[in-house]
C-alpha positions as CSV (number, residue, x, y, z in Angstrom):
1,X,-6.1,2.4,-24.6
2,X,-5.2,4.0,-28.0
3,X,-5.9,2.8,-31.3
4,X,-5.9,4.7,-34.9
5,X,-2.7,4.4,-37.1
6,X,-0.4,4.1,-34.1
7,X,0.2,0.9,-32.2
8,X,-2.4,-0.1,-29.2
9,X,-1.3,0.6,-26.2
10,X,-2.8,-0.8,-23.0
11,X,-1.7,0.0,-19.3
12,X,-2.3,-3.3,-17.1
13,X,-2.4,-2.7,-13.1
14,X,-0.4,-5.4,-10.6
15,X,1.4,-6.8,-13.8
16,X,3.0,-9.3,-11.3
17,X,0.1,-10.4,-10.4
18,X,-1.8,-13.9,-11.5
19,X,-4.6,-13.0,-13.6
20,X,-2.5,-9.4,-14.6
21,X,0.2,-11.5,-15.9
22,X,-2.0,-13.7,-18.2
23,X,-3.1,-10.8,-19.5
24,X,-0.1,-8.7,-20.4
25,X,0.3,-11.8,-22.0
26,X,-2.8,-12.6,-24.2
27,X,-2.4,-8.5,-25.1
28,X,1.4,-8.8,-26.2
29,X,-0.2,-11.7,-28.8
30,X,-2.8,-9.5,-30.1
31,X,-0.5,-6.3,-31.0
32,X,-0.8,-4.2,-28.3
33,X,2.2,-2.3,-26.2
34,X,2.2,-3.0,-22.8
35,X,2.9,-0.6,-19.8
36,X,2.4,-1.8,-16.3
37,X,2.7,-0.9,-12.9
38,X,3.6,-2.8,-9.6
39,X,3.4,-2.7,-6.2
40,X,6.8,-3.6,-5.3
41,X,9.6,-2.2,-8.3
42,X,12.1,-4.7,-7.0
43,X,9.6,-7.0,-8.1
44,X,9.4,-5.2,-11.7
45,X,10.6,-8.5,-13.3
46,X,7.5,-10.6,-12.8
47,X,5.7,-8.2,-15.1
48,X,4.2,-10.7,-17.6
49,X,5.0,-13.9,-18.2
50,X,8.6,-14.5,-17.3
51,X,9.5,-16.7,-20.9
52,X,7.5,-14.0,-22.8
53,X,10.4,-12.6,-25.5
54,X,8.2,-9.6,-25.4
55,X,7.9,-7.9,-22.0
56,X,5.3,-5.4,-20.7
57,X,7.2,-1.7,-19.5
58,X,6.8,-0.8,-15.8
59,X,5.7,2.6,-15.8
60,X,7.8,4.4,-13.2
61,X,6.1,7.8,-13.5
62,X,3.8,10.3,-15.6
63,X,0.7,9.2,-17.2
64,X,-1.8,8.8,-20.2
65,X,-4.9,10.1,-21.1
66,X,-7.5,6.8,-21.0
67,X,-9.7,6.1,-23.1
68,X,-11.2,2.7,-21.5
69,X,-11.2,1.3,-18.1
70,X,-11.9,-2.7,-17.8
71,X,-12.1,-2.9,-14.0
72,X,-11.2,-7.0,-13.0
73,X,-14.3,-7.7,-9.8
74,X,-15.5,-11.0,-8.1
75,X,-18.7,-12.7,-9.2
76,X,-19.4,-12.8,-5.4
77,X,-20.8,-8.9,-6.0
78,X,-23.6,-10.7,-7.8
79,X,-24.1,-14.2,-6.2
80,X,-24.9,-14.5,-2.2
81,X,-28.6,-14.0,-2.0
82,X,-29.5,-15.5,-5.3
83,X,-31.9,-17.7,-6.1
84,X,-31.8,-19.5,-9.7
85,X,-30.2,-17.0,-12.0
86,X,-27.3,-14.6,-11.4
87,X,-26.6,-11.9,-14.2
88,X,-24.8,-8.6,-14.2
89,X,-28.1,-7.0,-13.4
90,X,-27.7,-8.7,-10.0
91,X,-26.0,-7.2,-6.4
92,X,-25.1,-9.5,-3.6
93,X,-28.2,-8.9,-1.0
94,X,-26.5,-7.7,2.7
95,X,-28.7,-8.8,5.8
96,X,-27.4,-5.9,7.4
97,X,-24.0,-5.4,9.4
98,X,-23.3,-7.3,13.2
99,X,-22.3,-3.7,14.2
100,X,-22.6,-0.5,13.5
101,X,-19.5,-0.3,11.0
102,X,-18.8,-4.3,10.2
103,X,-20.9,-6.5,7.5
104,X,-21.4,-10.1,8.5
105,X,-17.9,-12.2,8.2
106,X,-19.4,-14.4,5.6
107,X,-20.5,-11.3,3.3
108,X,-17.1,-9.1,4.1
109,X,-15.7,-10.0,0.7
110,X,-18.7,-9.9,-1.3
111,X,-19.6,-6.5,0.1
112,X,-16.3,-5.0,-0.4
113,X,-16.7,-6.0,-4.5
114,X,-20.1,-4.3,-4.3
115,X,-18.4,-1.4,-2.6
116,X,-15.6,-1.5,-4.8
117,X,-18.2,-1.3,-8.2
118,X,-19.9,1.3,-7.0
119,X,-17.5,3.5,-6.0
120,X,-15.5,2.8,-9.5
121,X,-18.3,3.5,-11.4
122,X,-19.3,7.0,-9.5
123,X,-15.8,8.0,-9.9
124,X,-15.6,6.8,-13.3
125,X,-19.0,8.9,-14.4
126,X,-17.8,12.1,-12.6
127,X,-14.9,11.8,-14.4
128,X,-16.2,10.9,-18.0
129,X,-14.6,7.6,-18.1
130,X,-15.8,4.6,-20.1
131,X,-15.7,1.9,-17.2
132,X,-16.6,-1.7,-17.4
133,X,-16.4,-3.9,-15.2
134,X,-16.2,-8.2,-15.7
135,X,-17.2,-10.2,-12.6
136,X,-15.2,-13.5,-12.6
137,X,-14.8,-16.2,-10.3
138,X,-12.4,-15.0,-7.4
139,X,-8.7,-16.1,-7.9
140,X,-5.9,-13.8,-6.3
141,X,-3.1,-16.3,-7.5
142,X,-2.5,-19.3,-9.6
143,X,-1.2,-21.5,-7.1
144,X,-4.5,-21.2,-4.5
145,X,-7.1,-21.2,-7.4
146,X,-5.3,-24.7,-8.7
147,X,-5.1,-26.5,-5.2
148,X,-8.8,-25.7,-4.9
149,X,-9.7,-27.2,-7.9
150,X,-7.5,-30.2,-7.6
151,X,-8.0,-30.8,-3.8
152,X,-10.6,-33.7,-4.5
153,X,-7.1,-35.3,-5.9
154,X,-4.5,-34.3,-3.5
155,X,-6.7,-34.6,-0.2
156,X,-5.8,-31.0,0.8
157,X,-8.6,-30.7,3.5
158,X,-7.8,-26.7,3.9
159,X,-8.2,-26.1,0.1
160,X,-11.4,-28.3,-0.2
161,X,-12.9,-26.2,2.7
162,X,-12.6,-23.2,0.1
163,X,-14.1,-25.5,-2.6
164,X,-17.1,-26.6,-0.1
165,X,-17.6,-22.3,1.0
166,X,-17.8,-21.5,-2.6
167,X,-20.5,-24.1,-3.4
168,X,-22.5,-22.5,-0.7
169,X,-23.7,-19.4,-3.4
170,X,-25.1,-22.4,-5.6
171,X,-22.2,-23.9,-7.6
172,X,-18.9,-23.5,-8.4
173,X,-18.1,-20.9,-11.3
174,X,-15.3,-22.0,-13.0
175,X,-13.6,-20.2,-15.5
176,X,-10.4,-20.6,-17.5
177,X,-8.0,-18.0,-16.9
178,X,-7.6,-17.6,-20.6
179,X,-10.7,-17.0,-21.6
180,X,-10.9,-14.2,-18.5
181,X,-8.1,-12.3,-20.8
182,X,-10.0,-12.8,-23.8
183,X,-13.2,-11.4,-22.7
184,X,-11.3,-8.6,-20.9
185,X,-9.6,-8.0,-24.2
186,X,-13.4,-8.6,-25.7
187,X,-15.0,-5.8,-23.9
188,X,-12.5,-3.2,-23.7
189,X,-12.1,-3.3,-27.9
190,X,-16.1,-3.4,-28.6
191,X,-17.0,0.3,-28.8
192,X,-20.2,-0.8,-27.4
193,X,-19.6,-2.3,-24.2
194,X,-20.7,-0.8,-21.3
195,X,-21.2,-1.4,-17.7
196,X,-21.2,-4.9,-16.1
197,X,-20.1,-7.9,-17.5
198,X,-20.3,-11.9,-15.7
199,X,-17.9,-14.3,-17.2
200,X,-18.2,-18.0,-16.1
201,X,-17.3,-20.8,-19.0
202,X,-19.0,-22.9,-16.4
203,X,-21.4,-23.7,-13.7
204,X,-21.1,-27.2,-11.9
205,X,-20.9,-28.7,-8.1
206,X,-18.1,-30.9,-6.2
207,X,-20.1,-33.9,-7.2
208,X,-20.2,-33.7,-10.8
209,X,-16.6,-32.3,-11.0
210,X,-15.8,-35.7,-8.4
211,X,-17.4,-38.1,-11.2
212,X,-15.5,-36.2,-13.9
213,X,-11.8,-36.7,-12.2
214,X,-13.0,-40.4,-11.7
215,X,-13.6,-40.8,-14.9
216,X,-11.0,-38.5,-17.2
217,X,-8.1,-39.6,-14.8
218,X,-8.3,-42.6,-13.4
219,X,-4.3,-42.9,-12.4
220,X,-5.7,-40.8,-9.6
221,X,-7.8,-41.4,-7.1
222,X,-10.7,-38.9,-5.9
223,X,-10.7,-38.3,-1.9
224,X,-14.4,-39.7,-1.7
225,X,-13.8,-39.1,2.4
226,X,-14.3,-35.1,1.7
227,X,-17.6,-35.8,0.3
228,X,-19.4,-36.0,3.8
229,X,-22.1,-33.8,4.4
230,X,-24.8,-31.7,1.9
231,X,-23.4,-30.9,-1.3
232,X,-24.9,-30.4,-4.6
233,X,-26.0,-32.4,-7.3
234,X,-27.1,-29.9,-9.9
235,X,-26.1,-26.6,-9.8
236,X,-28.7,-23.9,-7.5
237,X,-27.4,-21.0,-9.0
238,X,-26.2,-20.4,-12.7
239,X,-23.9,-17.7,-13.1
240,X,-25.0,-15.9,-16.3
241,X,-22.4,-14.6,-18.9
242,X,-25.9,-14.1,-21.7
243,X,-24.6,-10.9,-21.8
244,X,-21.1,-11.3,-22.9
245,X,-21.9,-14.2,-25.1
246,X,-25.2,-11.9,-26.3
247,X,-22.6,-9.3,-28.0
248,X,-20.4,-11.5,-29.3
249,X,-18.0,-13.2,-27.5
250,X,-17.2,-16.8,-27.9
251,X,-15.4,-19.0,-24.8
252,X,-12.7,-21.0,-25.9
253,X,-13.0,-23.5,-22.7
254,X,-16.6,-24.7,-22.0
255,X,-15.9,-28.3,-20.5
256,X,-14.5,-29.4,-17.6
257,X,-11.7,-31.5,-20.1
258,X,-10.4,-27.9,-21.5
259,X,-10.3,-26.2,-18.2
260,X,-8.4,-29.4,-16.3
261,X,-6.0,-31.2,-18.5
262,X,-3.4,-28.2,-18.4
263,X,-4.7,-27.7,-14.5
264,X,-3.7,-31.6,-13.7
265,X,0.0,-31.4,-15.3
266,X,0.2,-28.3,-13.6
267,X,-0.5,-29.6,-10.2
268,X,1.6,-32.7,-11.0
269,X,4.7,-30.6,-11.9
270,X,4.0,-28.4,-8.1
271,X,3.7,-31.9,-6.3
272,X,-0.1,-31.7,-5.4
273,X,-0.7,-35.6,-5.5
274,X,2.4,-37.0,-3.5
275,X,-0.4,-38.2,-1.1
276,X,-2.6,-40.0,-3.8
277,X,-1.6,-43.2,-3.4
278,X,-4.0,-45.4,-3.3
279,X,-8.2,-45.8,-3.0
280,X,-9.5,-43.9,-0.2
């Protein structure tokens, strides 16, 4: 990232990419030129948001000297084996592999974000690289993250399943995908940053967030037949962002009403309720 008299300039990896997209994005609106790269070039248009008027440049070749790496990781590096308070001081506990090369299924993904830090951070300090890295609520693509969130609406029993495994850490961390951009943005501009970062505008459980759609949209009707089994009434867990709101930073979505109005139009305009038609 440069700054001084000439014009920022940030280099975004996967810019075709959910949360990569957003924030080429939320950069393009706070000054800064864009270069990204992408797995596939023939895929080079989905750089950024496609009704953007700016666009972010795919970089085809060569390279830049960098002066900041923000590194995008999973709050599951922090969570599984908590016990009341997860902050970035925290590394997901592993009980030990089920053979000599494989970490429990449960713990693969978690452990390959602790893997994934560490190894980031030992190449980043051998190489005199700023690094920091913001643990955020898992979400590879918009479409999954949404269903998940709405499946307590559209009776998706696949997508609740994900809903009900991530409750199992504690609660469900929820964040906007805005204010993910913003705190990337955040921590990469504050000369002081440094090291690891948790951000998570909210900690909750499938019950409260099955009272909230009863009550905030009531055109819709809550699958109450997914609520079977233990689940949560307070959150076990809280995902600490004291850090990130210790420095400075402020979230713009802190309520379950900021983070789901846009989220319900959104799964109304993919056809996520066609099922919700009547009390269940």
């Amino acid at each position: 990232m440069s700054a001084g008299d000439r014009k920022k300039t940030a280099c975004v990896t996967g810019g075709n990419r959910y949360i990569a997209s957003a924030l080429i994005k939320v950069l393009l609106e706070n000054g800064y030129a864009v270069k990204t790269t992408v797995r596939n070039p023939e895929r080079a248009d989905r750089a950024g948001r496609p009704r953007d008027s700016k666009r972010a440049e795919v970089v085809r070749e060569g390279g830049a000297a960098v002066k900041r790496v923000v590194l995008t990781s999973s709050a599951g590096s922090v969570l599984s084996g908590q016990s009341c308070k997860a902050t970035a001081m925290c590394w997901t506990r592993s009980p030990g592999p089920t053979s000599s090369t494989s970490p429990a299924p449960s713990l693969a993904y978690p452990a390959s974000k602790v893997l994934l830090e560490k190894a980031a951070s030992r190449f980043a300090a051998e190489h005199g690289i700023s690094l920091v890295t913001v643990g955020t609520a898992p979400a590879r693509s918009a479409r999954p993250s949404v269903l998940n969130c709405l499946s307590l609406l559209s009776g998706d029993e696949a997508a609740f399943g994900a809903l009900r495994a991530m409750e199992l850490s504690g609660m469900l961390a929820l964040v906007h995908v805005e204010d993910l951009c913003r705190a990337e943005l955040f921590v990469a501009e504050e000369a002081a940053a440094a090291g690891r970062y948790l951000c998570c505008g909210l900690n909750t459980t499938i019950l409260e967030l099955a009272r909230f759609l009863t009550e905030k949209y009531p055109q819709y009707t809550v699958k109450t037949n997914l609520l079977s089994g233990e689940l949560l009434e307070k959150p076990r867990v809280c995902l600490s962002s004291a850090k990130l709101v210790g420095e400075g930073f402020d979230y713009k979505y802190k309520t379950l009403d900021g983070m789901y109005d846009d989220m319900i139009d959104y799964g109304k305009t993919l056809g996520f309720y066609q099922n919700n038609d009547g009390p269940h």
